[in-house]
Biotite code that builds the C-alpha atoms (Angstrom):
import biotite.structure as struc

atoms = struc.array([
    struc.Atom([0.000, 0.000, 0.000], chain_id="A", res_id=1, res_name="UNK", atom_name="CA", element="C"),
    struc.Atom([2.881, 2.162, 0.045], chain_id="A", res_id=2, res_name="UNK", atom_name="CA", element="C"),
    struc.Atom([3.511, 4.456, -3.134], chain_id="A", res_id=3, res_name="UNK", atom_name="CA", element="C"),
    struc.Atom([7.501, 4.397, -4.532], chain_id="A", res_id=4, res_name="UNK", atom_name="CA", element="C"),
    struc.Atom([7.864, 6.882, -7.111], chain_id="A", res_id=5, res_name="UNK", atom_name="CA", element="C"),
    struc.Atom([11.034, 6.724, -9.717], chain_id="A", res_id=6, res_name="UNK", atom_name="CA", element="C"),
    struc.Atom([14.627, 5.968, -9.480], chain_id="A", res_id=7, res_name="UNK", atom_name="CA", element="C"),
    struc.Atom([14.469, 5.361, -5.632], chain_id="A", res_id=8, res_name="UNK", atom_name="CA", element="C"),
    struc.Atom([16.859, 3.139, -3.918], chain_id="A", res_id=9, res_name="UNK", atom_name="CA", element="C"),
    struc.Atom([15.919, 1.232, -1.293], chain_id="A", res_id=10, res_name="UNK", atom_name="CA", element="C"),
    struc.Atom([18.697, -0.931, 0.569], chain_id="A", res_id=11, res_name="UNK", atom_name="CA", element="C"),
    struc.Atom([18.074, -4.414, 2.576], chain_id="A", res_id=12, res_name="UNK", atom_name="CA", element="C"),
    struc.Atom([15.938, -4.994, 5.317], chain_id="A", res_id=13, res_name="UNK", atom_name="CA", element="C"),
    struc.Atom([13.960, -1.535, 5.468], chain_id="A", res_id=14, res_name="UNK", atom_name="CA", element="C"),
    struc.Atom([10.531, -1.409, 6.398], chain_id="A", res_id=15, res_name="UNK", atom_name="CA", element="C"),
    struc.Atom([8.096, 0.897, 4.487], chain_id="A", res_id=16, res_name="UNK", atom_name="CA", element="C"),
    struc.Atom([4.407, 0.933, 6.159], chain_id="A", res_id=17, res_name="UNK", atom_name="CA", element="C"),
    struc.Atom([1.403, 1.214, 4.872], chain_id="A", res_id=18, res_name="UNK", atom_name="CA", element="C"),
    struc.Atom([0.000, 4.623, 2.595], chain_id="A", res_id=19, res_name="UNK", atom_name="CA", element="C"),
    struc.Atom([3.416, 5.901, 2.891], chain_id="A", res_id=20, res_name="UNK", atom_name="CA", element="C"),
    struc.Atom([4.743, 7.955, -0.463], chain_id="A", res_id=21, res_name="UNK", atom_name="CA", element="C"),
    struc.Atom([8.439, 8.271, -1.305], chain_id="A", res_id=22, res_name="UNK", atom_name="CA", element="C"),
    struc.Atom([9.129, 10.563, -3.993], chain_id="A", res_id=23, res_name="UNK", atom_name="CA", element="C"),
    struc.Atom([11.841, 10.216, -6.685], chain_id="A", res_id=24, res_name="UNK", atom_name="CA", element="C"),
    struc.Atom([15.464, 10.019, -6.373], chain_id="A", res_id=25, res_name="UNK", atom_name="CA", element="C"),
    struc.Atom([15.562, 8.987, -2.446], chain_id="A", res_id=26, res_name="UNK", atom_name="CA", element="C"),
    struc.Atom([17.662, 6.619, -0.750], chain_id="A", res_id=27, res_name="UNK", atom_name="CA", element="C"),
    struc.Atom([16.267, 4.840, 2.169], chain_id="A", res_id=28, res_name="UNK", atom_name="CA", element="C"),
    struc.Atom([19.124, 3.536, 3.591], chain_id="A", res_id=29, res_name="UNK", atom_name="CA", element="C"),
    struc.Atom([19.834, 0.102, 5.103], chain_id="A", res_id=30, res_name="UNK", atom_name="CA", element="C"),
    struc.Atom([17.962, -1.009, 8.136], chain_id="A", res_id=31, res_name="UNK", atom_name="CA", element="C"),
    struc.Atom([15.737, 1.835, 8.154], chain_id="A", res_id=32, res_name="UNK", atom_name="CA", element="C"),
    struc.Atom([11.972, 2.200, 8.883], chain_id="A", res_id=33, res_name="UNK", atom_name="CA", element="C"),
    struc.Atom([9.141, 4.413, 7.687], chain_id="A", res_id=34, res_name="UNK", atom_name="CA", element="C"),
    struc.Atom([5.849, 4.833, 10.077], chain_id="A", res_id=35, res_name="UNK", atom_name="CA", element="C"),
    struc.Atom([2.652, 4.808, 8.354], chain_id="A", res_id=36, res_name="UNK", atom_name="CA", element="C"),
    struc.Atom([1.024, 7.662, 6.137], chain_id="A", res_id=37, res_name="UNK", atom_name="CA", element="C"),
    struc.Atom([4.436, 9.288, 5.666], chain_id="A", res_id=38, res_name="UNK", atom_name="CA", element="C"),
    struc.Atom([5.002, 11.306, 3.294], chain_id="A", res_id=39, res_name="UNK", atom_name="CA", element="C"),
    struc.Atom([9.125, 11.582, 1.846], chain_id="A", res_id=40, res_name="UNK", atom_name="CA", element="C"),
    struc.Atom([9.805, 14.325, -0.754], chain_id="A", res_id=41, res_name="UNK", atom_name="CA", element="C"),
    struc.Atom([12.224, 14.027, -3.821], chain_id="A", res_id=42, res_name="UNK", atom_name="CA", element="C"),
    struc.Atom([15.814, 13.600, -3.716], chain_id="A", res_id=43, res_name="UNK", atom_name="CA", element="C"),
    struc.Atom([16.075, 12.739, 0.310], chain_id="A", res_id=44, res_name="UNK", atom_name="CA", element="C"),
    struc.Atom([18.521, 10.540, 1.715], chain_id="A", res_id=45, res_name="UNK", atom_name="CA", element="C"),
    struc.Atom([17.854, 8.974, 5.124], chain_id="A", res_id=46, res_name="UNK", atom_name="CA", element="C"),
    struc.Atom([20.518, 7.104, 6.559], chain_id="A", res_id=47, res_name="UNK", atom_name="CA", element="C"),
    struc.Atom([21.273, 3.465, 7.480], chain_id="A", res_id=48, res_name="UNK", atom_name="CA", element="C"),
    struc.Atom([19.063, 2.743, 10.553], chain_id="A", res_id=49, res_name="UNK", atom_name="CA", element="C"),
    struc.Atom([16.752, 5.776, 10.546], chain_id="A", res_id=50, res_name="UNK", atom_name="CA", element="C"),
    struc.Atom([13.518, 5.604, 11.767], chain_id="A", res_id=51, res_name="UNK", atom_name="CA", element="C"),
    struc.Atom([11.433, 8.510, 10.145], chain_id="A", res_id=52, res_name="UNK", atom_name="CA", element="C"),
    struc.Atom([8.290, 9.489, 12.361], chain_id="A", res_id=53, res_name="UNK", atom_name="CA", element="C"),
    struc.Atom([7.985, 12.740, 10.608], chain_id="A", res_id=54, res_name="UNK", atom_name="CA", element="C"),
    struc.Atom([6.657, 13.796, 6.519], chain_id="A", res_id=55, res_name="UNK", atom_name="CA", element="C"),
    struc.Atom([10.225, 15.109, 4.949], chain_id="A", res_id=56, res_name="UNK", atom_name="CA", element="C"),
    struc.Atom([10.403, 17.684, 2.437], chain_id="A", res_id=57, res_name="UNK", atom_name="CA", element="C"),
    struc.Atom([12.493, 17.795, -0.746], chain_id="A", res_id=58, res_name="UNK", atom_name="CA", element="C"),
    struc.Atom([16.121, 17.247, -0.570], chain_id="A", res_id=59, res_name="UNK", atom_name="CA", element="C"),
    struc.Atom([16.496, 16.448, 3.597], chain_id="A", res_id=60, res_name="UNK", atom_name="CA", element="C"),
    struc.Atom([18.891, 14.221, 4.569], chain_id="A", res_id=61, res_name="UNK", atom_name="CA", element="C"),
    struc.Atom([18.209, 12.464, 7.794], chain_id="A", res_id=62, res_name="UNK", atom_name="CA", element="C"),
    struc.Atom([19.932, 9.844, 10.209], chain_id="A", res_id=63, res_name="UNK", atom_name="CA", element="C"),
    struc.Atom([18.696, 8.563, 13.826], chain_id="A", res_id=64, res_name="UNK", atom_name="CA", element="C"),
    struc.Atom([16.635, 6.954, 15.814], chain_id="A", res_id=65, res_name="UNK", atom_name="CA", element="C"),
    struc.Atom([13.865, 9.007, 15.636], chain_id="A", res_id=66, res_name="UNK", atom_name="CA", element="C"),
    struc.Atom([15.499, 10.530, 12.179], chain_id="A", res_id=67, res_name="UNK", atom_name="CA", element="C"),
    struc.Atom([16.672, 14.187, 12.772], chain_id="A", res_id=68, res_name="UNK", atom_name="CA", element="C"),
    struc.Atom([18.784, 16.672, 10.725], chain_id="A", res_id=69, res_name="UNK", atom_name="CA", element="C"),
    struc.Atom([21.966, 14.873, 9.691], chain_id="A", res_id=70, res_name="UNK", atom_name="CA", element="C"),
    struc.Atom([24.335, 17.057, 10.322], chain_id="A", res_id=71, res_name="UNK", atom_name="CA", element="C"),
    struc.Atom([22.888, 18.051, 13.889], chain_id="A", res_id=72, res_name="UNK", atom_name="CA", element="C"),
    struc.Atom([23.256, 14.525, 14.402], chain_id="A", res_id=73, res_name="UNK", atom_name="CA", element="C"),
    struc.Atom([27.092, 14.274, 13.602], chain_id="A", res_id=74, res_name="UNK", atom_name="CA", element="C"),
    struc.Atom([27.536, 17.111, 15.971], chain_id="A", res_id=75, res_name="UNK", atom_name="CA", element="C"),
    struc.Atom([25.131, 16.104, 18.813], chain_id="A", res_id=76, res_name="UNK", atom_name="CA", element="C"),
    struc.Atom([27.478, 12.733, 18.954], chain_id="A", res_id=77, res_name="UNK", atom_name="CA", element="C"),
    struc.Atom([30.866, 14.912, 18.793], chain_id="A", res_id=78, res_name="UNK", atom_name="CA", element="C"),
    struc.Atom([29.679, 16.923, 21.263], chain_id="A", res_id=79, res_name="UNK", atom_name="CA", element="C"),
    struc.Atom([28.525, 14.324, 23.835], chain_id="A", res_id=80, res_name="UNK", atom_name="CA", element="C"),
    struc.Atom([32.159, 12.536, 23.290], chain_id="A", res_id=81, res_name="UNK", atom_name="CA", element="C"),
    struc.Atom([33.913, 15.156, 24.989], chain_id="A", res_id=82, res_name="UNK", atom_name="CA", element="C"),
])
């Protein structure tokens, strides 16, 4: 029931629920899961082991258990190694 729209990739073992749409050109990275009636726009890229709870527009890129910002990611973890 989910809707996959052109030239995605989608890597092993990902779960994508129920009435939710990825648009074109996004990677759903390995491991990853998408909650039901999600909405992904074009050109994302959400990172091994994301779980997306939240609609992403165009061009995001996301990582994270529950999948954030990317970047504020990488430097919530450098920051909390000091």
């Amino acid at each position: 029931e989910a809707h996959i729209d052109s030239n995605c990739r989608i890597l092993g073992n990902c779960v994508v629920a129920k009435n939710a749409n990825i648009g074109s050109h996004t990677i759903v990275g390995s491991n990853s899961m998408i909650k039901e009636n999600i909405t992904i726009g074009k050109n994302c890229d959400i990172k091994a082991g994301s779980i997306v709870v939240k609609n992403l527009k165009d061009n995001q890129v996301v990582s994270g258990n529950f999948a954030l910002n990317h970047n504020q990611n990488v430097k919530n973890y450098f920051r909390s190694m000091q």
